[in-house]
Biopython code that builds the backbone (N, CA, C, O; Angstrom):
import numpy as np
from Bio.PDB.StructureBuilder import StructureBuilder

atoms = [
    (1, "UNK", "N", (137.132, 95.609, 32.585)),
    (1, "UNK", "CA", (136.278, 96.709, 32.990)),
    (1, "UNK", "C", (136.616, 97.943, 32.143)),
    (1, "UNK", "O", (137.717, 98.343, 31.765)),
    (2, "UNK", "N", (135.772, 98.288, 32.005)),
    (2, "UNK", "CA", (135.939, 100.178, 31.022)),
    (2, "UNK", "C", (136.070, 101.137, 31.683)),
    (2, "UNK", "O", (135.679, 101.364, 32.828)),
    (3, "UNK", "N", (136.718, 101.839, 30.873)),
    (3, "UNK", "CA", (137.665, 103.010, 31.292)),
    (3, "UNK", "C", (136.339, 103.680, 32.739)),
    (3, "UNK", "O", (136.265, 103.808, 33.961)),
    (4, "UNK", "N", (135.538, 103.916, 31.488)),
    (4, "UNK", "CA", (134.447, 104.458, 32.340)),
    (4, "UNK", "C", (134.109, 104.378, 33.673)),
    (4, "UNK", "O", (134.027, 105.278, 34.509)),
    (5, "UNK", "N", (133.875, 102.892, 33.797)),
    (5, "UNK", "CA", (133.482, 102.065, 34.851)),
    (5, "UNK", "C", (134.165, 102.162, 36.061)),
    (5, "UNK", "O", (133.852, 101.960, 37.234)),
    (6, "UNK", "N", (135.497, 102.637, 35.303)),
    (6, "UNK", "CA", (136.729, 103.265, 36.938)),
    (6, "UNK", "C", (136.014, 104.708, 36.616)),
    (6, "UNK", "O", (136.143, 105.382, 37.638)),
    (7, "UNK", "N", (135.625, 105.122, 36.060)),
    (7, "UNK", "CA", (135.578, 106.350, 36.460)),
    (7, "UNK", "C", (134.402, 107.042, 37.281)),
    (7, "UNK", "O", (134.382, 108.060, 37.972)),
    (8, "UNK", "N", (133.513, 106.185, 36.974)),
    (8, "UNK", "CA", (132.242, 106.114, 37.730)),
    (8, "UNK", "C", (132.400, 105.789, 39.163)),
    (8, "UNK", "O", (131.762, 106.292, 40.088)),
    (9, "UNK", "N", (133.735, 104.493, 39.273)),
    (9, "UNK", "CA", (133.876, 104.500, 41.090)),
    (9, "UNK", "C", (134.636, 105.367, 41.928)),
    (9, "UNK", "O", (134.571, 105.653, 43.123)),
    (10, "UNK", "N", (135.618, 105.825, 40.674)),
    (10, "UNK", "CA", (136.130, 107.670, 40.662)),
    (10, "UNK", "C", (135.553, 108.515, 41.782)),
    (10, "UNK", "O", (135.864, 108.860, 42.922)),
    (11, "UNK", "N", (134.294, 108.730, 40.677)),
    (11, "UNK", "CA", (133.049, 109.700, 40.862)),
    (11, "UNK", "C", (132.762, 109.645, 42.331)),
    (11, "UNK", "O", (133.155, 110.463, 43.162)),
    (12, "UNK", "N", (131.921, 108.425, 42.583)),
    (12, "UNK", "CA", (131.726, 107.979, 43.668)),
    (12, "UNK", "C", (132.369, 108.163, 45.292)),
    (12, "UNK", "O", (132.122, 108.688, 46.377)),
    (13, "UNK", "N", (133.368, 107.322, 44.581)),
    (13, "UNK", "CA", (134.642, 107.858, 46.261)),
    (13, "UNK", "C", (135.074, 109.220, 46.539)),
    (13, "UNK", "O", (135.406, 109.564, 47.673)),
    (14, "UNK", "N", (135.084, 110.332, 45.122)),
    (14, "UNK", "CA", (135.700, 111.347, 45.283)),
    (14, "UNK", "C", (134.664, 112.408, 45.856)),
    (14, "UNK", "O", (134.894, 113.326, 46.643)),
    (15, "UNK", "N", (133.450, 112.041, 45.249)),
    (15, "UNK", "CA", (132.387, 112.880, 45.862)),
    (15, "UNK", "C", (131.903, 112.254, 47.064)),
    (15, "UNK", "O", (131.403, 113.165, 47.723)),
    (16, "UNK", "N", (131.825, 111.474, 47.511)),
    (16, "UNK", "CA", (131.380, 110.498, 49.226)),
    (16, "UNK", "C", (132.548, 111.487, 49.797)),
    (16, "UNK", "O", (132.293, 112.543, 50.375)),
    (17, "UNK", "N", (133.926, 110.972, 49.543)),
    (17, "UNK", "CA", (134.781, 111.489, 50.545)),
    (17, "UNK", "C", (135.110, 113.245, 50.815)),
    (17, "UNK", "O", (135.775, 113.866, 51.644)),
    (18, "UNK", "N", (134.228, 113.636, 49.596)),
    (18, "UNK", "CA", (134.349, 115.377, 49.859)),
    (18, "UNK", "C", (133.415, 115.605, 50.878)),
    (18, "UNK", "O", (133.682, 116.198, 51.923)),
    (19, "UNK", "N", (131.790, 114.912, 50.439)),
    (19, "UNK", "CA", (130.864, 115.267, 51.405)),
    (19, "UNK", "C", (130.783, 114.458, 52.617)),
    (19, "UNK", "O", (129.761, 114.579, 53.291)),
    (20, "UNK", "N", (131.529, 113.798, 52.935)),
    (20, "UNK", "CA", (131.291, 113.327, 54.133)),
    (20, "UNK", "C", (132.366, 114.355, 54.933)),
    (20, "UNK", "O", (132.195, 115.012, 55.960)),
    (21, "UNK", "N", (133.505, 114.233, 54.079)),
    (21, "UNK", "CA", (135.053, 115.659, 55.354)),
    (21, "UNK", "C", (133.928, 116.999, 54.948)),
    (21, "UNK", "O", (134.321, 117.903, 55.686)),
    (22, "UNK", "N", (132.907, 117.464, 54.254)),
    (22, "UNK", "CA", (132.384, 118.314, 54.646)),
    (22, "UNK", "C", (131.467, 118.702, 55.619)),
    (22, "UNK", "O", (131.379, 119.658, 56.389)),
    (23, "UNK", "N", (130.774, 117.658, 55.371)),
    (23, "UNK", "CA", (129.675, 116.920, 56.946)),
    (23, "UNK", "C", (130.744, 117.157, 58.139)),
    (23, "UNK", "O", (130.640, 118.211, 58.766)),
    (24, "UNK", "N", (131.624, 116.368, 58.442)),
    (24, "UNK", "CA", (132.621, 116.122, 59.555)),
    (24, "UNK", "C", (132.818, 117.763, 60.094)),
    (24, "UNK", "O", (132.695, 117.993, 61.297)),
    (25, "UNK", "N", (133.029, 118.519, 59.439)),
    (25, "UNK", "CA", (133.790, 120.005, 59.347)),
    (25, "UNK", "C", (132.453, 120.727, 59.845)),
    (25, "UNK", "O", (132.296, 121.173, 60.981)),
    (26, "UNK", "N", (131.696, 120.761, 59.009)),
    (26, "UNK", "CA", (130.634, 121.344, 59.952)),
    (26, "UNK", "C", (129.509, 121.004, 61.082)),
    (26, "UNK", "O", (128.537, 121.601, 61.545)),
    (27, "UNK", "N", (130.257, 119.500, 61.327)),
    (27, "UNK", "CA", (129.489, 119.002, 62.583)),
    (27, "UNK", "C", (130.519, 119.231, 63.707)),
    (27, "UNK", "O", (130.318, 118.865, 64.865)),
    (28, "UNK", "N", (131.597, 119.840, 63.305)),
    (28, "UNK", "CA", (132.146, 120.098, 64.236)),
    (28, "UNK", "C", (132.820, 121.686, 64.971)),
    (28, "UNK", "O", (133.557, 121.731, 65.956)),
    (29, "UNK", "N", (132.418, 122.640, 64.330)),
    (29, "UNK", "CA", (132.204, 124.254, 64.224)),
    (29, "UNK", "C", (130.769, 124.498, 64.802)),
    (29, "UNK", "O", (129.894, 123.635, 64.870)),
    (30, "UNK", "N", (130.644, 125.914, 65.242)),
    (30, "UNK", "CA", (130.040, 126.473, 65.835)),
    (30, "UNK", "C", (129.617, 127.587, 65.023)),
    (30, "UNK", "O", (130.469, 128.406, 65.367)),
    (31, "UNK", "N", (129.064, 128.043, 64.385)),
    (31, "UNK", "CA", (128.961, 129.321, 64.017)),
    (31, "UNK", "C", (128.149, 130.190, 64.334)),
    (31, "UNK", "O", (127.107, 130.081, 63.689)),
    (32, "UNK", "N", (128.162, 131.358, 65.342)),
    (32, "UNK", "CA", (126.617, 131.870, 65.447)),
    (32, "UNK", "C", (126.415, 133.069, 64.507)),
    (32, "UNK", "O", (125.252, 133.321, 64.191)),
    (33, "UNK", "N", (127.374, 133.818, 64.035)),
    (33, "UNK", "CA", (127.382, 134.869, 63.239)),
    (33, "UNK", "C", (127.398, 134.702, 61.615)),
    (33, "UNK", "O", (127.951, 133.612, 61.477)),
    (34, "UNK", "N", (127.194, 135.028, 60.752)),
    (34, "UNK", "CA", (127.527, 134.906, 59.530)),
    (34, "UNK", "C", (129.028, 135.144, 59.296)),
    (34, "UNK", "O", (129.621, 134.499, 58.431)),
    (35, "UNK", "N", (129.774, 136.250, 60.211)),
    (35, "UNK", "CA", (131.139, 136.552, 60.245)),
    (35, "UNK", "C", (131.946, 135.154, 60.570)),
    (35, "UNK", "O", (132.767, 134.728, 59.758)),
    (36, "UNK", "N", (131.666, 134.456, 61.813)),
    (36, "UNK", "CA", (131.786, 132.754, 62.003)),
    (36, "UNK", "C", (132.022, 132.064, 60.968)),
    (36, "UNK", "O", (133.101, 131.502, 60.781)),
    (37, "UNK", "N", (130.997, 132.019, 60.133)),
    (37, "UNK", "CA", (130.500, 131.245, 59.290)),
    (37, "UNK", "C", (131.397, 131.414, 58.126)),
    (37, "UNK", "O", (131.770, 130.457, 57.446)),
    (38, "UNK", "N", (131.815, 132.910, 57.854)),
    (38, "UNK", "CA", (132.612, 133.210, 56.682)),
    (38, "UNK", "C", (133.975, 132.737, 56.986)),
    (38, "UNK", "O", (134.748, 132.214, 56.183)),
    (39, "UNK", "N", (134.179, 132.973, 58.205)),
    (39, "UNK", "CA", (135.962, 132.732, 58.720)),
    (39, "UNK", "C", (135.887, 131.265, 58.347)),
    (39, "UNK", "O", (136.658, 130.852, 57.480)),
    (40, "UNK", "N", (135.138, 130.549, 58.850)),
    (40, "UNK", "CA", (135.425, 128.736, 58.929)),
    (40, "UNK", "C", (135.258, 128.450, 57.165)),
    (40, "UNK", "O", (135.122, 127.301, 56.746)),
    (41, "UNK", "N", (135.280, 129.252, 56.542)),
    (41, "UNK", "CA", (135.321, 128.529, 55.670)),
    (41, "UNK", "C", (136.937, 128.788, 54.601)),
    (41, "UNK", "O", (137.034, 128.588, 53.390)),
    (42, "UNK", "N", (137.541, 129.060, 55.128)),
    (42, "UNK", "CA", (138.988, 128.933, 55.011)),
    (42, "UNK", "C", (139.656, 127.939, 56.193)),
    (42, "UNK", "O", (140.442, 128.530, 56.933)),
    (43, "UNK", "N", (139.523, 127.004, 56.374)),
    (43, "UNK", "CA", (139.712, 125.979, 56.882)),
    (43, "UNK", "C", (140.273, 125.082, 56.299)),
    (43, "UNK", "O", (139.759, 124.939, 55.189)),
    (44, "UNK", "N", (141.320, 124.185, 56.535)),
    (44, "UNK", "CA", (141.944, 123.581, 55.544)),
    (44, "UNK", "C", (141.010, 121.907, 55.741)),
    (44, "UNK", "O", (141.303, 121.003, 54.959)),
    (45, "UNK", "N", (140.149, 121.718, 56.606)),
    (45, "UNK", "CA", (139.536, 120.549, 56.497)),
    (45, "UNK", "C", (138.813, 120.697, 54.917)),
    (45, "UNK", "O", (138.906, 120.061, 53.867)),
    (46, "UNK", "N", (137.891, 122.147, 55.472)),
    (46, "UNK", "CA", (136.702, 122.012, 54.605)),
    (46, "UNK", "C", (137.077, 122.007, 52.949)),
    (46, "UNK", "O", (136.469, 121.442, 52.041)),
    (47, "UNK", "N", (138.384, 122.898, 52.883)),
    (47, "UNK", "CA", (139.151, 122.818, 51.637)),
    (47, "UNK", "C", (139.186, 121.790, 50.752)),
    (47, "UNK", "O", (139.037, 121.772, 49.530)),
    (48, "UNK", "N", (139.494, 120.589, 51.866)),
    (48, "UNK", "CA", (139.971, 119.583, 51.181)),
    (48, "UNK", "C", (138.885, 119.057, 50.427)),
    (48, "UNK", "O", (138.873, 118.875, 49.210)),
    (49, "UNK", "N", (137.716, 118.762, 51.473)),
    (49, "UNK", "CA", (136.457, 118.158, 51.358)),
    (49, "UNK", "C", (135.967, 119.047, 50.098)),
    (49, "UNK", "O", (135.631, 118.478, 49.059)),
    (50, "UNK", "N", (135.937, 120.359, 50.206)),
    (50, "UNK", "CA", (135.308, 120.555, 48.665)),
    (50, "UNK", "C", (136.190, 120.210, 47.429)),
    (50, "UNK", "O", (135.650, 119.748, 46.424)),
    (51, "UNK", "N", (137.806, 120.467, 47.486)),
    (51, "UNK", "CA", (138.407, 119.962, 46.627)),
    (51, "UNK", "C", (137.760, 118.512, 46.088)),
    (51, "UNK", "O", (137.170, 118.472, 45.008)),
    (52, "UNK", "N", (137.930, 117.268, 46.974)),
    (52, "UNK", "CA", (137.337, 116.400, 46.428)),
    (52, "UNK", "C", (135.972, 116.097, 45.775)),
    (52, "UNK", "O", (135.534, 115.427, 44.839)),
    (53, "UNK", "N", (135.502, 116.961, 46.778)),
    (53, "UNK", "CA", (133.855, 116.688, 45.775)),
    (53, "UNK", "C", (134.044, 117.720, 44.311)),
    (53, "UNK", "O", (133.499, 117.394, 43.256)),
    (54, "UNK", "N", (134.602, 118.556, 44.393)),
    (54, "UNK", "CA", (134.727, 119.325, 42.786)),
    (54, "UNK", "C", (135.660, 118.600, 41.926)),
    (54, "UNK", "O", (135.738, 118.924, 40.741)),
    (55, "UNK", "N", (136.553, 117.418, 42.514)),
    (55, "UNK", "CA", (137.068, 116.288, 41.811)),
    (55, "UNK", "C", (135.810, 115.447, 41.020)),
    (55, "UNK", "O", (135.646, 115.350, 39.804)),
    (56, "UNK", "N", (135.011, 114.894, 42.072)),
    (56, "UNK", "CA", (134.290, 114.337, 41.578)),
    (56, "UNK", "C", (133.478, 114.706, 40.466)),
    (56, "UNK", "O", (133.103, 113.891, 39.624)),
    (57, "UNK", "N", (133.175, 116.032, 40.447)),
    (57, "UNK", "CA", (132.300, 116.726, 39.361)),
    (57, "UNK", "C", (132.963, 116.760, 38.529)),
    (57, "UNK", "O", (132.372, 116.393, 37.513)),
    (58, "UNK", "N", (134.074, 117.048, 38.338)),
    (58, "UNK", "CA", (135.037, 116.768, 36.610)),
    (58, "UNK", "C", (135.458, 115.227, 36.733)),
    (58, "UNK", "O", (136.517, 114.980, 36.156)),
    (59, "UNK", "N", (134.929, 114.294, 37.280)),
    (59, "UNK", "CA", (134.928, 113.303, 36.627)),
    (59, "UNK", "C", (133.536, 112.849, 36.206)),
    (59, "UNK", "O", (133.434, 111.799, 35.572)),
    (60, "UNK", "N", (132.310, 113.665, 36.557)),
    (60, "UNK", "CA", (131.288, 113.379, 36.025)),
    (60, "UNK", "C", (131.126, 114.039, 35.141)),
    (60, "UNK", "O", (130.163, 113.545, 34.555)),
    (61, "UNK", "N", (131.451, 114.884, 34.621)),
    (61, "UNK", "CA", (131.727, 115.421, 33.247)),
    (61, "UNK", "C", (132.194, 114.754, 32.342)),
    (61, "UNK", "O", (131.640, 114.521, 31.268)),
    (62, "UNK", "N", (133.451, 114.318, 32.757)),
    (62, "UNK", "CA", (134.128, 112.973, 31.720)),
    (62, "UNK", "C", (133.402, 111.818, 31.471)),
    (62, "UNK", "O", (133.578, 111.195, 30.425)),
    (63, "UNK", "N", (132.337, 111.341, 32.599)),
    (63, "UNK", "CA", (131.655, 110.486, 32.771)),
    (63, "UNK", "C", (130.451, 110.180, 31.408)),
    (63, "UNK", "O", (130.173, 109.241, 30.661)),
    (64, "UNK", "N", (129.931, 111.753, 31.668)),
    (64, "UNK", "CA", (128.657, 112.190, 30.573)),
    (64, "UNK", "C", (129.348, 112.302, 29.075)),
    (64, "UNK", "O", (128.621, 112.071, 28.109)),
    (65, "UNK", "N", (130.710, 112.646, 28.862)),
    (65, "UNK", "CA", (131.268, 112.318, 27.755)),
    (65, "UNK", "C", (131.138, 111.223, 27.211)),
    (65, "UNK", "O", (131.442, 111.361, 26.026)),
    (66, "UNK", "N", (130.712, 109.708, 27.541)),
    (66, "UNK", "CA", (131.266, 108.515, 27.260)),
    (66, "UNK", "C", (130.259, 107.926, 27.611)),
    (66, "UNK", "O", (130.028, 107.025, 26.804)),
    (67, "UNK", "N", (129.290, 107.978, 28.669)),
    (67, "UNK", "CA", (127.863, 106.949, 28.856)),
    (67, "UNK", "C", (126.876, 108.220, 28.605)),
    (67, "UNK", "O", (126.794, 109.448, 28.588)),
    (68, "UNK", "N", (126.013, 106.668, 28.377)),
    (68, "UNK", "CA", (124.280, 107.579, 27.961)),
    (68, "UNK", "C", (124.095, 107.862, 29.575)),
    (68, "UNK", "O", (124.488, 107.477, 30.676)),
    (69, "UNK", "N", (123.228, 108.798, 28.941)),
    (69, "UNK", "CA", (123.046, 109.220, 30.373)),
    (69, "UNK", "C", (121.912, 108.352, 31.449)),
    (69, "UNK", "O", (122.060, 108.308, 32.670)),
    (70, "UNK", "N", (120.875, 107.749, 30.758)),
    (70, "UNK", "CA", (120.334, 106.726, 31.193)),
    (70, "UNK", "C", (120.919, 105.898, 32.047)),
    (70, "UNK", "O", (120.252, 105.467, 32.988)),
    (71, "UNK", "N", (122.369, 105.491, 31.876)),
    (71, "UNK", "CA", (122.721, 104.104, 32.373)),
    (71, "UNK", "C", (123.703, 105.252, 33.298)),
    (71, "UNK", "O", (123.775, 104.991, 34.498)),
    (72, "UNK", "N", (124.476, 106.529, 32.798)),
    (72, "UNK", "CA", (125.518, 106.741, 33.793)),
    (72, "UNK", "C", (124.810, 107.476, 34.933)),
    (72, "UNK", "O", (125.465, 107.503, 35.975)),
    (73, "UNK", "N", (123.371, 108.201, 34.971)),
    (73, "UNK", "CA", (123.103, 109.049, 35.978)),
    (73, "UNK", "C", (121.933, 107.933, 37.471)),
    (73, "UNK", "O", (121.666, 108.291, 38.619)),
    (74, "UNK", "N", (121.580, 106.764, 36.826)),
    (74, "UNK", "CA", (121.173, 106.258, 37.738)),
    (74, "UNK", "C", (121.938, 105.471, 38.809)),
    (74, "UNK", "O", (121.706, 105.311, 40.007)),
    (75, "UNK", "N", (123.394, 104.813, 37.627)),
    (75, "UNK", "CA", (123.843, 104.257, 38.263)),
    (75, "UNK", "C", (125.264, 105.407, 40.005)),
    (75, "UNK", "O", (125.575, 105.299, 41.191)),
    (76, "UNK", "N", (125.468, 106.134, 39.003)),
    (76, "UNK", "CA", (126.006, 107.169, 39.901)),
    (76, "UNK", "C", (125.024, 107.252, 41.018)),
    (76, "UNK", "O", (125.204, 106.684, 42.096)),
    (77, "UNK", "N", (124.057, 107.922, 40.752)),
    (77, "UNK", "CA", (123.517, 108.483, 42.108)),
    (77, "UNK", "C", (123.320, 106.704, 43.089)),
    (77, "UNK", "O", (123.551, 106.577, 44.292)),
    (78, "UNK", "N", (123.015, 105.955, 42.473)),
    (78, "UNK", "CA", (122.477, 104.884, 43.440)),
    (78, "UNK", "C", (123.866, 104.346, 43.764)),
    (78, "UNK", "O", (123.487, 103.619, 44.683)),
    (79, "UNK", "N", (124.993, 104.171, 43.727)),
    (79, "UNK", "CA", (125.821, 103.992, 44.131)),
    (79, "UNK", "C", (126.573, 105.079, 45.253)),
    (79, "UNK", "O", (127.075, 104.746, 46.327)),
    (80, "UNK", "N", (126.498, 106.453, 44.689)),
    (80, "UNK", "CA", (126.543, 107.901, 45.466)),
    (80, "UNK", "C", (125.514, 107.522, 46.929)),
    (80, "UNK", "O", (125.738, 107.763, 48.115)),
    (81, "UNK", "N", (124.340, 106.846, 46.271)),
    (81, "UNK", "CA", (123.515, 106.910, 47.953)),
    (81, "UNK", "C", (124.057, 105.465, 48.598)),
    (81, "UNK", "O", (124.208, 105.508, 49.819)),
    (82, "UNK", "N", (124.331, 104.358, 48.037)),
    (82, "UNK", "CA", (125.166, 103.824, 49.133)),
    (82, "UNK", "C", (126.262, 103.605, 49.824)),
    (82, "UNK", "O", (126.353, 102.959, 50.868)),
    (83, "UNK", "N", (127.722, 104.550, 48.803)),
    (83, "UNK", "CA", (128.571, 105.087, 49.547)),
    (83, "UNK", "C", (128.200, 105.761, 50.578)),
    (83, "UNK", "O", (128.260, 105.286, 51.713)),
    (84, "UNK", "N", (127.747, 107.014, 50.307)),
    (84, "UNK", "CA", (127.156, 108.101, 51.428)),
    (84, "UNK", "C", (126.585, 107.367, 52.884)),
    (84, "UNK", "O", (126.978, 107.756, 53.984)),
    (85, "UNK", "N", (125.600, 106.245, 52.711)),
    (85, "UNK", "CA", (125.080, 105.717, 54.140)),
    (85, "UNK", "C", (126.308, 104.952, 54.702)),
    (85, "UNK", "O", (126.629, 105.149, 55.874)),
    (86, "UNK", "N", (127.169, 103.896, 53.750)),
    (86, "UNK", "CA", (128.269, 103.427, 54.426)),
    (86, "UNK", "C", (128.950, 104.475, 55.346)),
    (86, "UNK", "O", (128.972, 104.424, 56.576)),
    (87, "UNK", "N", (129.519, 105.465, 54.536)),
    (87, "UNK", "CA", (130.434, 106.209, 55.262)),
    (87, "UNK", "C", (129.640, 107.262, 56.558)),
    (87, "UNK", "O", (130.182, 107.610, 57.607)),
    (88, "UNK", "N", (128.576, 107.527, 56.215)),
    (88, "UNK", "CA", (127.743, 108.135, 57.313)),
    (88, "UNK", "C", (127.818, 107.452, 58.477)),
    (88, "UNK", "O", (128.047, 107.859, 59.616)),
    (89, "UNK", "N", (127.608, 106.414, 58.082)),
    (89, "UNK", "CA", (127.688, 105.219, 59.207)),
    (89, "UNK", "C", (128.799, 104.943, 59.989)),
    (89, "UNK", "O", (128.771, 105.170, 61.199)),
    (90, "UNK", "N", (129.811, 104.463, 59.418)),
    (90, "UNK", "CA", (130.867, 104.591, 59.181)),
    (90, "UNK", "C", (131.762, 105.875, 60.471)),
    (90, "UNK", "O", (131.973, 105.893, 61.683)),
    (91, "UNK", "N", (132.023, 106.705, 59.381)),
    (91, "UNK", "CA", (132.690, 108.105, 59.634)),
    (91, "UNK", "C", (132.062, 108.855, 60.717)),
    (91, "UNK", "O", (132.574, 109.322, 61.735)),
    (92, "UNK", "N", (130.461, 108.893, 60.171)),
    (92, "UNK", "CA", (129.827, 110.455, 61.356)),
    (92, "UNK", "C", (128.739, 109.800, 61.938)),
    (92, "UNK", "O", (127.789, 110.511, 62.269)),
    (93, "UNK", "N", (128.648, 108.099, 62.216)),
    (93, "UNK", "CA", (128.144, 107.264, 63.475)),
    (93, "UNK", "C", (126.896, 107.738, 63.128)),
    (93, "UNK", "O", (126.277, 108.311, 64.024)),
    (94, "UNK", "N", (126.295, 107.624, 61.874)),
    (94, "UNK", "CA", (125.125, 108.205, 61.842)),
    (94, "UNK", "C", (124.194, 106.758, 62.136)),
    (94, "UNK", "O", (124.789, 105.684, 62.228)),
    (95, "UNK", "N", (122.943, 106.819, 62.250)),
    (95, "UNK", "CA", (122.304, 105.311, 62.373)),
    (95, "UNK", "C", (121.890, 104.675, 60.928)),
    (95, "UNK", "O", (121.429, 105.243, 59.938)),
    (96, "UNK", "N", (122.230, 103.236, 61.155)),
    (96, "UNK", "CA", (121.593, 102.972, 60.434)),
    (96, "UNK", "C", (119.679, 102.322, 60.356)),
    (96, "UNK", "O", (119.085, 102.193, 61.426)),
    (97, "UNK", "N", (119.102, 102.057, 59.295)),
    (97, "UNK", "CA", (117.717, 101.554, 60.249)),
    (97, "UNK", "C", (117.206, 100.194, 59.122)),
    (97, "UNK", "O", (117.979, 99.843, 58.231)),
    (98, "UNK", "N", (116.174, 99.687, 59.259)),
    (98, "UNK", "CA", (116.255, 98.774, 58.465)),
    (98, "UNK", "C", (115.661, 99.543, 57.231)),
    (98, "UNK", "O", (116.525, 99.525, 56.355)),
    (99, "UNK", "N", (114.304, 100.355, 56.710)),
    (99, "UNK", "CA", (114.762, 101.535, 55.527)),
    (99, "UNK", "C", (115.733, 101.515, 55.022)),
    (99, "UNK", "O", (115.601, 101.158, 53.852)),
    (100, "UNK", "N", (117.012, 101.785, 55.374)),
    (100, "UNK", "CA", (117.804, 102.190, 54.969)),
    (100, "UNK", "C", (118.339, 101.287, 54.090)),
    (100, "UNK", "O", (118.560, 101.377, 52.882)),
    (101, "UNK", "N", (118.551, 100.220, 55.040)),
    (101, "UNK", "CA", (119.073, 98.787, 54.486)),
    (101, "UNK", "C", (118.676, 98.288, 53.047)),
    (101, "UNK", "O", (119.389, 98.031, 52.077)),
    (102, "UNK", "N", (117.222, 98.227, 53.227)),
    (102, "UNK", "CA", (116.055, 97.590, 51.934)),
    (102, "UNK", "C", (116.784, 98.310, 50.940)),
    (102, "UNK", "O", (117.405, 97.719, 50.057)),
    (103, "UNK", "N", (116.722, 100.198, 51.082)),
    (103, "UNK", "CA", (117.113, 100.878, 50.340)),
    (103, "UNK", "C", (118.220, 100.382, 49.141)),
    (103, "UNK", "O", (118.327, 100.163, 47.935)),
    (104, "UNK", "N", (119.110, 100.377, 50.704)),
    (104, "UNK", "CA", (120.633, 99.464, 50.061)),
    (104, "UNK", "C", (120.633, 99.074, 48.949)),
    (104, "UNK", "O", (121.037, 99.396, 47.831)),
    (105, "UNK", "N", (119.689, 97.722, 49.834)),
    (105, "UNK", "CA", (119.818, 96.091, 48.686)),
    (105, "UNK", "C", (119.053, 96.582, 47.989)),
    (105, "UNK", "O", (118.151, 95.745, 48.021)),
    (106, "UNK", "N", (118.528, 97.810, 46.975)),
    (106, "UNK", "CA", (117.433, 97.697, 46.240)),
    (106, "UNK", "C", (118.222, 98.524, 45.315)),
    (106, "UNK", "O", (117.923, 98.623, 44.125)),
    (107, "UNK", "N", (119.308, 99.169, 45.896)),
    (107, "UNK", "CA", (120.212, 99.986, 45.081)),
    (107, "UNK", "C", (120.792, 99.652, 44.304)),
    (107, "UNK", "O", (120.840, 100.125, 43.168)),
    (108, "UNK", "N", (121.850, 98.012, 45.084)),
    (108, "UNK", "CA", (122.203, 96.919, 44.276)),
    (108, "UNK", "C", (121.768, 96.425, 43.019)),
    (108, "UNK", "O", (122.110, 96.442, 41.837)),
    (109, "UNK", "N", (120.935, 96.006, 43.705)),
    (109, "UNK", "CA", (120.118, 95.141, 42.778)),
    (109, "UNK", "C", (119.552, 95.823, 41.428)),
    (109, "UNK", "O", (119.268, 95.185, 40.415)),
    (110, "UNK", "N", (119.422, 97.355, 41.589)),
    (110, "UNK", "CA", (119.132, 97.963, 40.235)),
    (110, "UNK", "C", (120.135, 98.406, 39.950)),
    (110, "UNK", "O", (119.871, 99.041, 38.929)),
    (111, "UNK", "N", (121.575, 98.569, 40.231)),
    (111, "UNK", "CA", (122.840, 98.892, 39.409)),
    (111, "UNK", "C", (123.323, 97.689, 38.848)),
    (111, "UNK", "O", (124.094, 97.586, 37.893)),
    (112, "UNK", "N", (122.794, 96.761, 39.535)),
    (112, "UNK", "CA", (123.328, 94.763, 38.732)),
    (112, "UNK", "C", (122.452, 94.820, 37.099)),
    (112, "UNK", "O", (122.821, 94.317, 36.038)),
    (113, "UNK", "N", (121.197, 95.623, 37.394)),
    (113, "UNK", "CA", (120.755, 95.128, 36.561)),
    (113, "UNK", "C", (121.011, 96.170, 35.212)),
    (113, "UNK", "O", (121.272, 95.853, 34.051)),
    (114, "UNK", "N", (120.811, 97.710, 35.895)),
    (114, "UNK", "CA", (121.551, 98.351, 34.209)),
    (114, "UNK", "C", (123.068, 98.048, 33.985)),
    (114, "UNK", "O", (123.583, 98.646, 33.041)),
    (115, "UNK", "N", (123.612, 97.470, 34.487)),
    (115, "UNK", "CA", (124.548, 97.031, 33.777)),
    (115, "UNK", "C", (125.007, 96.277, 33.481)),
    (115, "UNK", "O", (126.131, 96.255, 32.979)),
    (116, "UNK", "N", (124.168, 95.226, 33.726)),
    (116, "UNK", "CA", (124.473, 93.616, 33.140)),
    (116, "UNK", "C", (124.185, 93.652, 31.364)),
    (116, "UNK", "O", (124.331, 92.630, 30.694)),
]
sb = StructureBuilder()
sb.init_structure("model")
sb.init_model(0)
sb.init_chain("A")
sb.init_seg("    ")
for serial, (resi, resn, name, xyz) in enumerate(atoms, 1):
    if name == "N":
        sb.init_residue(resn, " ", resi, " ")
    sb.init_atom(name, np.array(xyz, "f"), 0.0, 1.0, " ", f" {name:<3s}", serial, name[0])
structure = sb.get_structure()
């Protein structure tokens, strides 16, 4: 496998797992004020969660260094959208539906194929 190819699942896990502990963080705050809103965001959850997703973005930088962008930006995001429903699912009990599913397998099936 190429360097890349870890780096693309890099990408993936590091940005799923920022935005999902960011999801988590603000499904679980209250804010009614903008003052609220400013305090919670020195929070060491939400910290983390953006740390990782701004991980992920300097590895998609490195990413765009090294693949065309053709093959690295479809396959990212369609992999990005089926991390994201796993862990939605997953993590913040979101539903799943059969949409979603097709989605899935259709996600697959076009990351099998740009990169075969």
């Amino acid at each position: 496998m190429k360097t890349e190819h870890f780096a693309l699942i890099f990408y993936v896990l590091a940005s799923t797992c920022g935005v999902v502990i960011i999801k988590k963080f603000f499904d679980s705050v209250h804010h009614e004020t903008i003052t609220d809103f400013l305090s919670g965001l020195l929070n060491v959850q939400l910290i983390i969660g953006v740390a990782l997703y701004m991980t992920g973005f300097l590895t998609w930088l490195y990413i765009l260094s090294r693949m065309d962008l053709n093959t690295a930006y479809p396959v990212a995001i369609s992999l990005s959208f089926i991390a994201v429903i796993l862990a939605s699912a997953l993590v913040l009990k979101e539903p799943l539906t059969v949409n979603i599913g097709i989605g899935t397998v259709l996600c697959f099936i076009g990351v099998f194929i740009i990169l075969r």
